[in-house]
Kinemage of the C-alpha trace (Angstrom):
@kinemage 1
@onewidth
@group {chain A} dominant
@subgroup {mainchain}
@vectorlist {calphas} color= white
{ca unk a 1} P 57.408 68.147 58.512
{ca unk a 2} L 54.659 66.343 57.155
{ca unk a 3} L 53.400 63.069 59.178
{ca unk a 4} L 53.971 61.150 56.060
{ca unk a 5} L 57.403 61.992 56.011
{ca unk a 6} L 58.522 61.525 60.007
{ca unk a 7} L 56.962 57.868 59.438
{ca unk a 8} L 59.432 57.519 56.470
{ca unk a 9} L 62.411 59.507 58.081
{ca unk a 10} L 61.758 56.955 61.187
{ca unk a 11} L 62.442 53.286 59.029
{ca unk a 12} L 65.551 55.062 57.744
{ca unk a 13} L 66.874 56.475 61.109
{ca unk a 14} L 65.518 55.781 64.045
{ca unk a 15} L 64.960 52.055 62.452
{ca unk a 16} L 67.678 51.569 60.259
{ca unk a 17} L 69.277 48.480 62.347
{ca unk a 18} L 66.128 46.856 62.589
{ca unk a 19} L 63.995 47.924 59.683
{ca unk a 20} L 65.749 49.272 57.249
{ca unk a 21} L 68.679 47.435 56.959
{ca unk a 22} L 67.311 43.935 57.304
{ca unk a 23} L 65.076 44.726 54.870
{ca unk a 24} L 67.410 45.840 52.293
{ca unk a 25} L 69.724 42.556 53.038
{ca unk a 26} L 66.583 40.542 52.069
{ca unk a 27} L 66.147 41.870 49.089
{ca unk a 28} L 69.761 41.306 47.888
{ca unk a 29} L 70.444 37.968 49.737
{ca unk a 30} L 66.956 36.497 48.223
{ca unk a 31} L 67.191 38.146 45.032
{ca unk a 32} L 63.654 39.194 45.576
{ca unk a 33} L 63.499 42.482 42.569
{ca unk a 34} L 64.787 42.687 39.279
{ca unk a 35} L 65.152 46.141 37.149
{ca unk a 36} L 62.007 46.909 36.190
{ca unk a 37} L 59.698 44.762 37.947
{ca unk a 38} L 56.016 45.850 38.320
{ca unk a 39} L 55.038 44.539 41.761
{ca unk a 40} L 52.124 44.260 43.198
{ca unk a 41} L 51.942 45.404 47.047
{ca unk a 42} L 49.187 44.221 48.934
{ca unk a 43} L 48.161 45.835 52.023
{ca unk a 44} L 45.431 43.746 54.329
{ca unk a 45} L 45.218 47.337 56.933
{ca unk a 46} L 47.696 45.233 59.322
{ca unk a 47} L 51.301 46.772 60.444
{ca unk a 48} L 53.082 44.637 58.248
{ca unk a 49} L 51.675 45.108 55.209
{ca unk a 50} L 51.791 48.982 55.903
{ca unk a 51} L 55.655 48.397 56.830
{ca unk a 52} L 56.213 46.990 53.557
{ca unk a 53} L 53.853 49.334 51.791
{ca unk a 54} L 56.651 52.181 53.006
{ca unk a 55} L 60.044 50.166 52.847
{ca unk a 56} L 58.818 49.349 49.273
{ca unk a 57} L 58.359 53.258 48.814
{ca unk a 58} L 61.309 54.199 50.337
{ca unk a 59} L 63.427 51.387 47.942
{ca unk a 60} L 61.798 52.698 45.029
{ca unk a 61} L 62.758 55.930 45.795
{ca unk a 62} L 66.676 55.432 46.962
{ca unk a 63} L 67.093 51.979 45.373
{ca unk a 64} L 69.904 51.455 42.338
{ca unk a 65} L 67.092 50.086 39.898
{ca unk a 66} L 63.937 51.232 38.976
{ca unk a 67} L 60.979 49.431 39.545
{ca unk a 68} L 57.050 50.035 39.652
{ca unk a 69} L 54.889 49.529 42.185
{ca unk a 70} L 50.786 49.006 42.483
{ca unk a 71} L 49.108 48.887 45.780
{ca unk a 72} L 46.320 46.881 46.340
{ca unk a 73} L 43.789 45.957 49.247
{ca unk a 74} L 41.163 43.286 48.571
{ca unk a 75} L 38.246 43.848 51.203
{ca unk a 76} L 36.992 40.257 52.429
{ca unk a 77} L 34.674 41.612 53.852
{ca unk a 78} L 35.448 44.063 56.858
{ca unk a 79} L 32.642 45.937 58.909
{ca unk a 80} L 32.971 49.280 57.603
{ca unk a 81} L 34.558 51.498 60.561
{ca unk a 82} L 37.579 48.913 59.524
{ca unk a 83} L 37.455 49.523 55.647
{ca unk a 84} L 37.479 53.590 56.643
{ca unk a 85} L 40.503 52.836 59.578
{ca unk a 86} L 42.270 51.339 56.396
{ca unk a 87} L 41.457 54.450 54.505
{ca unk a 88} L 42.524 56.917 56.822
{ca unk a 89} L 46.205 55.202 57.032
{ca unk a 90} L 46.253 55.338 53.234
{ca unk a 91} L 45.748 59.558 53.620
{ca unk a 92} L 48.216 59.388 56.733
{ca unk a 93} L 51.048 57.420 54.884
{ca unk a 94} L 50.578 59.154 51.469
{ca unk a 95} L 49.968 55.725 49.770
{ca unk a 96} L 47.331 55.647 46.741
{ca unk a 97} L 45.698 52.337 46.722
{ca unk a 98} L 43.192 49.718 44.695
{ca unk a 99} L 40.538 48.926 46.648
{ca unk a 100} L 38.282 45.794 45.109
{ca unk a 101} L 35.570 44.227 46.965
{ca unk a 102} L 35.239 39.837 48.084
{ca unk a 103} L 32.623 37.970 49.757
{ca unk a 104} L 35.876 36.333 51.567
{ca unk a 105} L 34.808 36.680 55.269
{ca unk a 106} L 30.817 34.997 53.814
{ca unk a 107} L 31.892 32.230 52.116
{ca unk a 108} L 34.884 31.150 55.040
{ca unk a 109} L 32.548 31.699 57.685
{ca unk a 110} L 30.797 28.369 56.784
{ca unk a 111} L 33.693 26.242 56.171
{ca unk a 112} L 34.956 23.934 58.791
{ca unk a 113} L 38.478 25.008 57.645
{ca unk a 114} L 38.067 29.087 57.695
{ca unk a 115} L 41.244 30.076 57.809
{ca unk a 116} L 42.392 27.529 55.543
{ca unk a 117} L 39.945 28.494 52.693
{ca unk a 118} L 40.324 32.581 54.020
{ca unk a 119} L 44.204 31.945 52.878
{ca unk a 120} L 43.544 29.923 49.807
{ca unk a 121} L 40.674 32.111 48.627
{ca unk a 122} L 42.472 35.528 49.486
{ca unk a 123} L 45.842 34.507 47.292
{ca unk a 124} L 43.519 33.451 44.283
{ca unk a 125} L 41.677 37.015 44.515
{ca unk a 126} L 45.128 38.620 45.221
{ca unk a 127} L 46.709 36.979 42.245
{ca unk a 128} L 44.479 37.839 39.691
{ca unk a 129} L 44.122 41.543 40.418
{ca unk a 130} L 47.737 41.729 40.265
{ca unk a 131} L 47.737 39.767 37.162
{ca unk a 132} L 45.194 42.113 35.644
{ca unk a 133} L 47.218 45.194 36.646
{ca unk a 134} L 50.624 43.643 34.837
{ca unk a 135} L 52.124 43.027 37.591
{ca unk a 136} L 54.918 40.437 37.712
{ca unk a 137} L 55.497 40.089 41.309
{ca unk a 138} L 53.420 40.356 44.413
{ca unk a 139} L 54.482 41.142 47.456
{ca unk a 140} L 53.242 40.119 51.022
{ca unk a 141} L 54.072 41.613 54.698
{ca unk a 142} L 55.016 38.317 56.432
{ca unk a 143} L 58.064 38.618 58.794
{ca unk a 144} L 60.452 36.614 60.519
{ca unk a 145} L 57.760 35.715 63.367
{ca unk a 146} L 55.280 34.754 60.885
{ca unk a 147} L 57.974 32.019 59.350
{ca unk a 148} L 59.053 30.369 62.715
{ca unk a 149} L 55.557 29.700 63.254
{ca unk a 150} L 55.072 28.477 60.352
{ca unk a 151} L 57.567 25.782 60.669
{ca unk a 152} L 56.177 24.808 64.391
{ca unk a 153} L 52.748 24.849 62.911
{ca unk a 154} L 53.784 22.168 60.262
{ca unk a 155} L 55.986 20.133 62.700
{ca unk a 156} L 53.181 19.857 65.484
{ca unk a 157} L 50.279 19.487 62.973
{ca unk a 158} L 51.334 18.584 60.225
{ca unk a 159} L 53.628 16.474 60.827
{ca unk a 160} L 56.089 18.114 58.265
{ca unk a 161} L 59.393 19.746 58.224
{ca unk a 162} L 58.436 22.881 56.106
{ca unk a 163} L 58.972 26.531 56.146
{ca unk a 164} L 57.787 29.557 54.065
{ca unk a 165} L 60.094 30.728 51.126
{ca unk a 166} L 60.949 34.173 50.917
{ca unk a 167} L 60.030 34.156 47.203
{ca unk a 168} L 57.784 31.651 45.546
{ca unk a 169} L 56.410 30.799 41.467
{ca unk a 170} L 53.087 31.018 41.525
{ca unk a 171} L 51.697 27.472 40.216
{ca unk a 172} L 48.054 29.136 39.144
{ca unk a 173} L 49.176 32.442 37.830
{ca unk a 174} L 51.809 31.656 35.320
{ca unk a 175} L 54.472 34.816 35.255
{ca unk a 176} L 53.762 35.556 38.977
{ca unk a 177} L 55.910 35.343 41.346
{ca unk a 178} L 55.335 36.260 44.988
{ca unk a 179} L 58.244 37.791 46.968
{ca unk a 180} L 58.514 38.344 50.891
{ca unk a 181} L 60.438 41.526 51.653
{ca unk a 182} L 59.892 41.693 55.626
{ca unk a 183} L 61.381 38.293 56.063
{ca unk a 184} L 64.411 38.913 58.123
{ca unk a 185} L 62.631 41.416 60.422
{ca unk a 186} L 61.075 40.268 63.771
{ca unk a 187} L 57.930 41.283 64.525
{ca unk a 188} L 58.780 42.957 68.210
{ca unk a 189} L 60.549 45.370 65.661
{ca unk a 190} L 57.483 46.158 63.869
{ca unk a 191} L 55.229 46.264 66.963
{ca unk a 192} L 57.895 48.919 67.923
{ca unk a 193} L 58.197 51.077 65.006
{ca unk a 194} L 54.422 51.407 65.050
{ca unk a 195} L 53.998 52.366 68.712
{ca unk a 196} L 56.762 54.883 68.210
{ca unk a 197} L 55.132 56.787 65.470
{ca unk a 198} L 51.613 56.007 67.330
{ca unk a 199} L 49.443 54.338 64.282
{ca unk a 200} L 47.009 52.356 64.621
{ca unk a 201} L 46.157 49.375 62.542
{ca unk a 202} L 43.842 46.554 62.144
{ca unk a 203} L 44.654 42.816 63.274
{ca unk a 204} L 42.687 40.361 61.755
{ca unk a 205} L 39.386 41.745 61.671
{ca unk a 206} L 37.660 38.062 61.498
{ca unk a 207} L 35.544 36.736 63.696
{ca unk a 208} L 37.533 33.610 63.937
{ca unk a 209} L 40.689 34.490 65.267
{ca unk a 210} L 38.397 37.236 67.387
{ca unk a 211} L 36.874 33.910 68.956
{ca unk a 212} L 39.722 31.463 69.684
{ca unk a 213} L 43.116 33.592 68.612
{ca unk a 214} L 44.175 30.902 66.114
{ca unk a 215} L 46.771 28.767 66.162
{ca unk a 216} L 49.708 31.423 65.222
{ca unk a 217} L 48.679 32.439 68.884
{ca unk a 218} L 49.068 29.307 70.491
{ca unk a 219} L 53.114 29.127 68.552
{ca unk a 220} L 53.753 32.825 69.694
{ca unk a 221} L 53.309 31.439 73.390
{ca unk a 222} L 55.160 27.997 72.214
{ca unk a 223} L 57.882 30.098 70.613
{ca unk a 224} L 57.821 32.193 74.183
{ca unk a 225} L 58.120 29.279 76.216
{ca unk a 226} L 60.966 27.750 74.525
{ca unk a 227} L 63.125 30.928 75.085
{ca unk a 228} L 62.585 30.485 78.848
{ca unk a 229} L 65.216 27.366 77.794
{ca unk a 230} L 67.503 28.690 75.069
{ca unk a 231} L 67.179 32.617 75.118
{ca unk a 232} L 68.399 31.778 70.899
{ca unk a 233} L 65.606 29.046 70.620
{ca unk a 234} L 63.971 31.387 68.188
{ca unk a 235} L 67.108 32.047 65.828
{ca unk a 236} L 67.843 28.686 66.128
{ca unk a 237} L 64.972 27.223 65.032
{ca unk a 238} L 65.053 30.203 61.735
{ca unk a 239} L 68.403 29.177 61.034
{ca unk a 240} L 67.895 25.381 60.455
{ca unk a 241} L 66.135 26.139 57.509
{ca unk a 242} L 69.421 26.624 55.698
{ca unk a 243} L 70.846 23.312 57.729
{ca unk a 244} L 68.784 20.176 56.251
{ca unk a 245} L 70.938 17.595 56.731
{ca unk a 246} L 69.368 15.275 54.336
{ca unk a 247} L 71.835 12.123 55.488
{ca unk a 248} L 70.100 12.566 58.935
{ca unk a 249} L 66.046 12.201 57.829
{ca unk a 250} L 64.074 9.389 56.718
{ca unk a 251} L 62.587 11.106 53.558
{ca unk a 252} L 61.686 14.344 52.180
{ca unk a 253} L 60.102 15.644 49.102
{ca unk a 254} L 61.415 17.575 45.963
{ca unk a 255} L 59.025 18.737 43.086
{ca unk a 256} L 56.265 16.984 44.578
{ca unk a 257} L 58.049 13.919 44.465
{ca unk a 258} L 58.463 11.770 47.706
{ca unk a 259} L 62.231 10.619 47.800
{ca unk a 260} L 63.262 7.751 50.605
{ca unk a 261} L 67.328 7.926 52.595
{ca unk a 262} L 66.768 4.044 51.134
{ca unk a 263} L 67.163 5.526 47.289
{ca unk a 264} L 70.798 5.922 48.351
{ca unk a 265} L 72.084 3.765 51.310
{ca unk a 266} L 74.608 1.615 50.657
{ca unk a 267} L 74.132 -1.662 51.609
């Protein structure tokens, strides 16, 4: 059997419980594709976005609708034994993609914010090479991990109660709307399914995070932590997403607008 095919043969199987499966019941609880979408897949070299890159294949393949797909990978940058690592997968997992070039990694570098404007700047590049492909939907790797930190992240420094959507209107790219497959899946899954079939991807490939680790890091550990408490800290803290009380908090916002518990307490 060709390698291609014991990687795909393994989210089905081996991973069907913890792949597989969740993935599927994101896709129907979020509503995330419609009958013939064109989405856009983009693939930064990382395991996630190489997961998705094959669940997305698989789906298209064994799914009810039809759909098209586009791979992309925007280069920010990346020394070039990492651009050819990210080729090589491409040949390993049968998965013809766009490559375009940025001057991402350049122009963050000198920012006192780089990961900020390496976010901000990547979706804008992202967007419009989608856009120009007709795509109608993009799709991104994050994962279950990626939106419990998220909400820590915004709690501790942002001082916000805020998660990230598993499928979002772009406000820049009218028509565009990106879409987040991998969200019920925990990253320990991934982590797994890649060791098992022993690839090898890139992480970050910045210097930043190479330097100090981020602050993603620093909410892994937090997340690990608060399981040496609550063993279902983790779920927990997923599953309150769905359980705003909004008769509990002093405010909150809803298209931008700020609304106040005072707008409606009876007096």
């Amino acid at each position: 059997m060709e390698r291609y095919r014991e990687i795909e043969k393994s989210i089905i199987k081996k991973y069907r419980k913890e792949i597989w499966s969740k993935f599927v019941k994101a896709i129907k609880n979020y509503e995330l594709i419609d009958e013939d979408d064109k989405i856009a897949i983009c693939i930064s070299g990382g395991k996630d976005s190489f997961l998705l890159a094959k669940c997305m294949q698989e789906l298209q393949r064994h799914g009810i609708f039809k759909f098209n797909l586009e791979f992309i990978i925007m280069n920010p940058g990346y020394a070039e034994e990492n651009i050819n690592k990210i080729k090589e997968n491409l040949k390993l997992m049968n998965i013809d993609a766009h490559i375009f070039e940025t001057s991402i990694f350049k122009v963050a570098d000198t920012s006192s914010s780089p990961c900020y404007l390496c976010a901000r700047m990547r979706r804008g590049y992202l967007y419009d090479y989608a856009k120009k492909l007709g795509c109608n939907k993009i799709a991104l790797g994050h994962h279950m991990d990626d939106v419990v930190e998220t909400i820590l992240l915004n709690l501790i420094y942002n001082g916000s109660y805020s998660s990230m959507m598993p499928k979002l209107e772009s406000d820049n790219f009218e028509g565009l709307e990106l879409i987040r497959p991998l969200y019920l899946i925990r990253e320990k899954d991934i982590i797994s399914w890649k060791n098992y079939n022993e690839l090898d991807f890139l992480d970050c490939a910045c210097s930043v995070t190479k330097k100090s680790g981020g602050k993603r890091v620093m909410m892994k550990k937090l997340i690990e932590e608060l399981e040496k408490y609550n063993v279902d800290a983790f779920k927990s803290i997923f599953t309150s997403t769905s359980n705003v009380n909004l008769n509990t908090i002093l405010g909150y916002m809803k298209n931008k607008e700020k609304h106040s518990f005072l707008e409606d307490y009876k007096k």
